[in-house]
C-alpha positions in Angstrom: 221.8 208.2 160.6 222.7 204.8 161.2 225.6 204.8 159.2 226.9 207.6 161.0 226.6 206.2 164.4 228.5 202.9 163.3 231.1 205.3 161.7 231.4 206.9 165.5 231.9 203.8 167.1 234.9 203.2 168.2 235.8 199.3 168.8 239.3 198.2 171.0 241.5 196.5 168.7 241.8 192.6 168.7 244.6 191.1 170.8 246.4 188.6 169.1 244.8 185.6 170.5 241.3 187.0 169.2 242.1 186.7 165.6 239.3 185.1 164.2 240.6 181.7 162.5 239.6 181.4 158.8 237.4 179.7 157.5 235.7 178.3 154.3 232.1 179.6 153.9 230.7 175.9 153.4 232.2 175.8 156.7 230.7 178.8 158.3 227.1 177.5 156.7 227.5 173.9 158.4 228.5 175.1 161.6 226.0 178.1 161.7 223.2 175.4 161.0 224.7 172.8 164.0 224.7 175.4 166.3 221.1 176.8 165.1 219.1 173.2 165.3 220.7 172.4 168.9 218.0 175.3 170.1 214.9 174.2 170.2 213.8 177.6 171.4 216.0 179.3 168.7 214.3 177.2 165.9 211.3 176.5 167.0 210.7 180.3 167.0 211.7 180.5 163.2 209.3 177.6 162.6 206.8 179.7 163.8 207.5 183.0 162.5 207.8 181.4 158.8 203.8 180.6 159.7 203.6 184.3 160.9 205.0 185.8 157.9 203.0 183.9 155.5 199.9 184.2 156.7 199.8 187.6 159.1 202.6 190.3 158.1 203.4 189.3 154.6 199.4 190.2 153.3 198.6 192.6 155.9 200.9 195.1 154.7 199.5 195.7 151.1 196.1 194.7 152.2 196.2 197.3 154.9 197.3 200.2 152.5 195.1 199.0 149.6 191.8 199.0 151.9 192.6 202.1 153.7 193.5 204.0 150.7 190.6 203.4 148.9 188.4 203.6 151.6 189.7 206.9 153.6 192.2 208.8 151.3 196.3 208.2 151.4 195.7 210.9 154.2 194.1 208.3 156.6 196.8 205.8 155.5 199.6 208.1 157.2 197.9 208.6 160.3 197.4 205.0 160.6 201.4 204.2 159.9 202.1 207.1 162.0 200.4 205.4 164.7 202.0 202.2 164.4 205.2 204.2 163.9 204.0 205.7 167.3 203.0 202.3 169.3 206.8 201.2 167.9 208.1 204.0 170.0 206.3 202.9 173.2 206.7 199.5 173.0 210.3 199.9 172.6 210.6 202.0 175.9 208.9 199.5 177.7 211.1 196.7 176.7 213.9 199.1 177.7 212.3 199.8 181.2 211.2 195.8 181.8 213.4 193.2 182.3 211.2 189.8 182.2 212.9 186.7 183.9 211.4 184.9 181.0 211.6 187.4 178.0 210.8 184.9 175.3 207.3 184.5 177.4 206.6 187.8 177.8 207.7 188.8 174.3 204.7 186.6 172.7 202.4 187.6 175.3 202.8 191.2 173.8 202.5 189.6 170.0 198.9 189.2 170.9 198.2 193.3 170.8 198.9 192.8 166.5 195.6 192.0 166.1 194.4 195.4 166.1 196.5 196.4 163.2 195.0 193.9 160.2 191.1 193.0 162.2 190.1 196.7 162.5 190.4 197.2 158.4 189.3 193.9 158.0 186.2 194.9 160.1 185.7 198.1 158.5 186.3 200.5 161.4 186.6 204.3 161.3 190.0 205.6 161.0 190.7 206.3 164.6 189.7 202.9 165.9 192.4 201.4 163.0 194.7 204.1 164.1 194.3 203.1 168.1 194.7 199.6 166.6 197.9 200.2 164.8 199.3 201.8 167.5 198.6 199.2 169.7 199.8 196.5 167.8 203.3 199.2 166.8 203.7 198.2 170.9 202.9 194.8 170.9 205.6 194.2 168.1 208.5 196.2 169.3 208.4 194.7 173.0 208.7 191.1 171.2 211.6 192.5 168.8 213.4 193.8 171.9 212.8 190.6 173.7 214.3 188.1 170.8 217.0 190.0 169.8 218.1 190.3 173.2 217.3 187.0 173.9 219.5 185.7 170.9 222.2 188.3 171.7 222.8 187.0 175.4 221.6 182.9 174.7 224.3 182.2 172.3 227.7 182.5 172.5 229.8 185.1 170.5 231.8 183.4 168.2 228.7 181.7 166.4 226.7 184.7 166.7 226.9 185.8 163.7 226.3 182.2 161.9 223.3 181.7 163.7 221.7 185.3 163.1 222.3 184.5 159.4 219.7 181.6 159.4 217.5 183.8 162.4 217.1 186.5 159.1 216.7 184.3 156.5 214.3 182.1 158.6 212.4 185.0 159.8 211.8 186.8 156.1 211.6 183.7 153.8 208.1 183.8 153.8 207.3 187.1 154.1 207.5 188.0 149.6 205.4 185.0 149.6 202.6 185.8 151.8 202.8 189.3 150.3 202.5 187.5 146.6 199.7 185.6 147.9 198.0 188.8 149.5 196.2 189.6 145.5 195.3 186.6 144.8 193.5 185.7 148.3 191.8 189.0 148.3 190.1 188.5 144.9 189.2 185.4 145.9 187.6 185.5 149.7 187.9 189.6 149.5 190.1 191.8 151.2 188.1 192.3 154.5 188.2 188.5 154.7 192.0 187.7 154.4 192.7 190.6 156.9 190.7 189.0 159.0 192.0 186.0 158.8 195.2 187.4 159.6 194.4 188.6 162.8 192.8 184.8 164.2 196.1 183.7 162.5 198.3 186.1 165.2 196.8 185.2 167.8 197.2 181.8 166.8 200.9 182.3 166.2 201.4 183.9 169.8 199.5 180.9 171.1 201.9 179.0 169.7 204.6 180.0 170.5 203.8 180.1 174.2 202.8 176.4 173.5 206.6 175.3 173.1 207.7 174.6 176.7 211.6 175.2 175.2 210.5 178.8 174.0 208.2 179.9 177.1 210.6 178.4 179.7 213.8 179.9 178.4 215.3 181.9 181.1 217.1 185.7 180.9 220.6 184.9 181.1 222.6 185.5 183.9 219.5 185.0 186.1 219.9 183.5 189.7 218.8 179.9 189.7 217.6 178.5 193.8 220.7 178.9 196.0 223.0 180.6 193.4 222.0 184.4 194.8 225.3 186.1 196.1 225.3 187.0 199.2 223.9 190.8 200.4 221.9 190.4 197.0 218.9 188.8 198.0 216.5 192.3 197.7 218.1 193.3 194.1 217.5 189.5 192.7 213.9 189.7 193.9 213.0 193.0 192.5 214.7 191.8 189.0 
């Protein structure tokens, strides 16, 4: 499907002063990393997602499955995914409906709700309370995906977009094979219920932190009025934004 919807998109052709100029990919790779480390906010989010990664989302997700699975049946498993799957949904339309002046800030408030998804297994709760939990946290991760892409769409300029988003993926999934690697080994040695546990005091501390970096909680929607710079006959619009 999305295949097919790129296929349908139809793009205006370059002028020829757009042209892109070429350029060597050692080239590409040092500017893409200049441009990168002169956001603080920028890096300073991948600095903390690494953390997140390795210690939240990279064992939750086999942990989860293996616990629930053996516990309740592959049955309960799908109704727990299908929840998160659902909370995705929700949390998506609300990050389409809201428009934050600070979206960075309000995007790791939300990260907060993905404790329900790992610390109801690790607690041992019935399958409805991990399913309310999973859907809960499906929401609290989708508004913060909406929130930094957008942010990263509209912060940085175009022509080093795409250098930058290659170190924003590679930053944000580095450590997620090796927190998933580590998920066996932690579990057989503090037990599963432990480690998920863990996980969830370690989101909450990764949305704590991230709210504890002026540069990332500060950081402004662009295009949003600063004191004095409201057009005239716009006053009631800016305010309600």
């Amino acid at each position: 499907m999305s295949a097919l919807c790129l296929l349908l998109l139809r793009l205006p052709p370059l002028t020829p002063g757009s042209a892109p100029i070429p350029s060597t990919f050692r080239a590409d790779l040092v500017e893409g990393w200049r441009e990168f480390r002169a956001r603080t906010w920028l890096w300073g989010v991948i600095a903390v997602w690494c953390l997140y990664m390795l210690m939240v989302w990279g064992p939750s997700l086999p942990l989860v499955a293996t616990e629930v699975v053996q516990g309740h049946g592959p049955g309960a498993y799908g109704l727990i995914n299908s929840a998160l799957g659902a909370g995705t949904v929700i949390g998506g339309l609300l990050a389409l409906r809201l428009r934050p002046r600070r979206m960075l800030h309000a995007g790791a408030i939300s990260l907060f709700a993905f404790v329900g998804f790992p610390a109801t297994v690790g607690l041992g709760l019935d399958v409805p309370a991990m399913a309310a939990g999973a859907a809960v946290a499906g929401a609290g991760m989708s508004f913060w995906s909406v929130m930094w892409a957008t942010t990263v769409q509209t912060q940085v300029p175009p022509d080093v977009l795409n250098r930058i988003h290659a170190y924003d993926v590679a930053g944000s999934l580095a450590m997620m094979p090796v927190g998933q690697a580590l998920a066996g080994p932690s579990a057989s040695a503090l037990g599963a219920e432990n480690v998920l546990l863990v996980a969830g005091v370690m989101s909450l501390v990764v949305a704590a932190a991230l709210l504890a970096v002026r540069p990332i909680r500060a950081l402004e929607r662009a295009g949003t009025p600063t004191a004095g710079s409201i057009p005239a006959g716009e006053p009631e619009r800016a305010r309600a934004e």
